[in-house]
C-alpha positions in Angstrom: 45.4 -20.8 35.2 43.1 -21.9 32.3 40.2 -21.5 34.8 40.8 -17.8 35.4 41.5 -16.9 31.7 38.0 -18.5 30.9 36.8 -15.7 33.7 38.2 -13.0 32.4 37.2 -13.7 28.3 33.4 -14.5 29.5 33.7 -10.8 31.5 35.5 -9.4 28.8 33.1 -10.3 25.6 29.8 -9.3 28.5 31.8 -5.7 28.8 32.2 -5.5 25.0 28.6 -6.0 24.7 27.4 -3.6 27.2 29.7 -1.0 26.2 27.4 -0.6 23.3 24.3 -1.5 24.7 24.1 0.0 28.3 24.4 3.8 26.9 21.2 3.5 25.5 19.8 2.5 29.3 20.7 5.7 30.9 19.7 7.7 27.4 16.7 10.2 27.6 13.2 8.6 26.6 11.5 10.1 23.7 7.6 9.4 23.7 6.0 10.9 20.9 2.6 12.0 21.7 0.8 10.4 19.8 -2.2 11.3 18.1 -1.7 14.6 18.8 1.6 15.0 17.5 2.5 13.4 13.7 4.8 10.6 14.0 7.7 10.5 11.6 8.1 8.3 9.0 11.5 7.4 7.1 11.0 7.7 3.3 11.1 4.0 2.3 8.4 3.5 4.8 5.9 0.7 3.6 2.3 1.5 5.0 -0.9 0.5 3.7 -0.7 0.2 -0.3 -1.9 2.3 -2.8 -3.6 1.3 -5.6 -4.3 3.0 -9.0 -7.0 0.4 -10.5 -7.0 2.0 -13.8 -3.9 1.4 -14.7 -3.7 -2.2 -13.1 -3.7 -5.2 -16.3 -4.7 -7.9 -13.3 -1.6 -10.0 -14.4 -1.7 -11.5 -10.9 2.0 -10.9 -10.5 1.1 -9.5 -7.1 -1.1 -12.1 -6.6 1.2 -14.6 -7.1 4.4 -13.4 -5.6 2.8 -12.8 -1.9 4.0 -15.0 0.5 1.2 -14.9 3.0 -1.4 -15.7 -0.3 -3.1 -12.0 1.1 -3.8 -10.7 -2.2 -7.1 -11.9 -4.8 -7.7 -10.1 -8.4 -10.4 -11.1 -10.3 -11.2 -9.9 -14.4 -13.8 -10.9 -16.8 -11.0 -10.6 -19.6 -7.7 -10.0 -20.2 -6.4 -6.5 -20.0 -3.4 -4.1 -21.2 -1.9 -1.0 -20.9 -3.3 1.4 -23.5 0.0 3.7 -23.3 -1.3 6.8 -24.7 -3.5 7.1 -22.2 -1.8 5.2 -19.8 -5.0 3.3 -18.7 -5.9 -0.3 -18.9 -8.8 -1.2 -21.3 -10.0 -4.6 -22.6 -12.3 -6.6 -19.3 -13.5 -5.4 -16.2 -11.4 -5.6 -12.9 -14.0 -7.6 -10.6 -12.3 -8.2 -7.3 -9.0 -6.6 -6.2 -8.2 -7.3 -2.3 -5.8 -7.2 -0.1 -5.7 -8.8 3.5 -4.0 -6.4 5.6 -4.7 -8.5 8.5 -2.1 -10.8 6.9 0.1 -9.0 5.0 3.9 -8.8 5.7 4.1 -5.5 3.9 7.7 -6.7 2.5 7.2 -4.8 -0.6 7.4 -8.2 -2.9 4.2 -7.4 -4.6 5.6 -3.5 -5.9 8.8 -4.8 -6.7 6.7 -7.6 -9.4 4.2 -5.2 -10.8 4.5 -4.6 -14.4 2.6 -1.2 -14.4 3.6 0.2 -10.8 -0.2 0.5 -10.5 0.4 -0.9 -6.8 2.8 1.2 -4.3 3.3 1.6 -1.0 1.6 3.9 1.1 1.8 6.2 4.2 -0.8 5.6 5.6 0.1 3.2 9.2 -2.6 3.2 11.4 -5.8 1.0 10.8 -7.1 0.3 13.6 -10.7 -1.4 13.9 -12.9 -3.4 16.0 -12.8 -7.0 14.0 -10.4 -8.7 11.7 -12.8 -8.4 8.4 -12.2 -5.0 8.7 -8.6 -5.1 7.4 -9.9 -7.1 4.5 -9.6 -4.1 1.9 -11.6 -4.0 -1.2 -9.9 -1.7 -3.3 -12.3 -2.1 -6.5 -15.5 -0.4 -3.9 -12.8 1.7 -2.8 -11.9 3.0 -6.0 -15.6 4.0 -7.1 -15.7 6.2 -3.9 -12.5 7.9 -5.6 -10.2 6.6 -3.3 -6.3 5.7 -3.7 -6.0 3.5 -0.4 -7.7 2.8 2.9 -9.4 5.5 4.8 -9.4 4.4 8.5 -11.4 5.1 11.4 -9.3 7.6 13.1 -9.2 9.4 9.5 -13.0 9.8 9.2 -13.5 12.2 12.6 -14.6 15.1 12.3 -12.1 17.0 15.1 -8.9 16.0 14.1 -5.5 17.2 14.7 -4.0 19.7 11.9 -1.8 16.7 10.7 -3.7 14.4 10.5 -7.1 17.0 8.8 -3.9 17.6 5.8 -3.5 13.7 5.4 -6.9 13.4 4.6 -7.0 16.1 2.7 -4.3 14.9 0.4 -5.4 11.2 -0.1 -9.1 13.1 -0.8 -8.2 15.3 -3.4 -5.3 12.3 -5.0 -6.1 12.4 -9.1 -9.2 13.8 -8.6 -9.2 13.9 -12.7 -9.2 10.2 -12.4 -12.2 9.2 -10.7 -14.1 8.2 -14.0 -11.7 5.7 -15.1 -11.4 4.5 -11.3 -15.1 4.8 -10.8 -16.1 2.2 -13.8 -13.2 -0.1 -13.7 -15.6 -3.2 -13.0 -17.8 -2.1 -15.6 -17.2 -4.6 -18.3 -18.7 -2.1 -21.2 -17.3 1.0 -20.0 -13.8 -1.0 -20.3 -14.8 -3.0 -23.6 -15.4 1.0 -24.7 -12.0 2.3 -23.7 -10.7 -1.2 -25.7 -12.4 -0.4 -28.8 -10.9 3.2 -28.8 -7.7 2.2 -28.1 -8.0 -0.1 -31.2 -9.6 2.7 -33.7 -6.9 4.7 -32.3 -4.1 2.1 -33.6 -6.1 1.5 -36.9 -5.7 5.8 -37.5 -3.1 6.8 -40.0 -0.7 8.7 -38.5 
């Protein structure tokens, strides 16, 4: 009797399984035609990250935090948040990169920064032709006025009406912004913004 209980519970728990499972078999197929048609993205999606290098301090919180060790910063000397302008002064940001070839993009290294300089972007597709290519260097990419990555399938010039707006909007992204982002490894344009930020202070109010 025991023998065909055990028969019955192993087809039972198998039909309580499928019951959820084998809907989805005989469901309708949605292929998104991709790159013709814009995939959609939930709102907490984390793509490639974003970076605004004039506000960064290069703490190395981020740095520090990442569990696949895919993040370097490199500074001549210490920086800080000038809040009234909301831009770092004080040394030069030499290196900022990020491996994306590594990356988990679990989010640890927004969650840690003290200035939100670093986000998570919307950008998902990089696609390249060798692994050094997802090595980003966000300092060079910063003095071409960029926010974040600007991959190959961005830089055609026929592109689909989606993807011509993306571009469009991570092109024109704090345009007023590009001088700050365009001299952040310059260790005298920074020591500059430093010694205003302290003549500022020393001002009676």
């Amino acid at each position: 009797m025991k023998y065909f209980h055990n028969i019955y519970r192993a087809i039972s728990t198998i039909a309580i399984g499928l019951r959820v499972t084998l809907p989805y078999f005989f469901a309708r197929t949605v292929v998104v035609q991709y790159p013709n048609v814009e995939p959609v993205l939930q709102p907490r999606y984390r793509g490639f990250h974003q970076y605004e290098i004039e506000r960064c301090i290069a703490c190395e919180a981020c740095a520090n935090i990442c569990p696949a060790d895919c993040i370097s910063v490199g500074k001549t000397k210490p920086r800080k948040l000038d809040r009234t302008r909301n831009i770092a002064v004080g040394g030069a940001l030499t290196e900022y990169r990020i491996n994306h070839g590594a990356c988990l993009f679990c989010g640890l290294c927004i969650d840690v920064c003290p200035t939100q300089c670093l986000k998570m972007g919307s950008l998902h597709d990089n696609s390249c032709y060798c692994r050094n290519d997802l090595i980003t260097d966000y300092v060079m990419l910063a003095k071409a006025g960029r926010r974040t990555i600007e991959p190959i399938w961005l830089m055609k010039a026929k592109l689909p009406r989606w993807a011509a707006r993306i571009r469009k909007y991570w092109q024109n992204l704090d345009s007023d912004k590009r001088e700050y982002m365009a001299h952040a490894d310059d260790p005298e344009y920074c020591g500059q913004l430093a010694q205003q930020a302290l003549e500022s202070k020393e001002k009676p109010s």
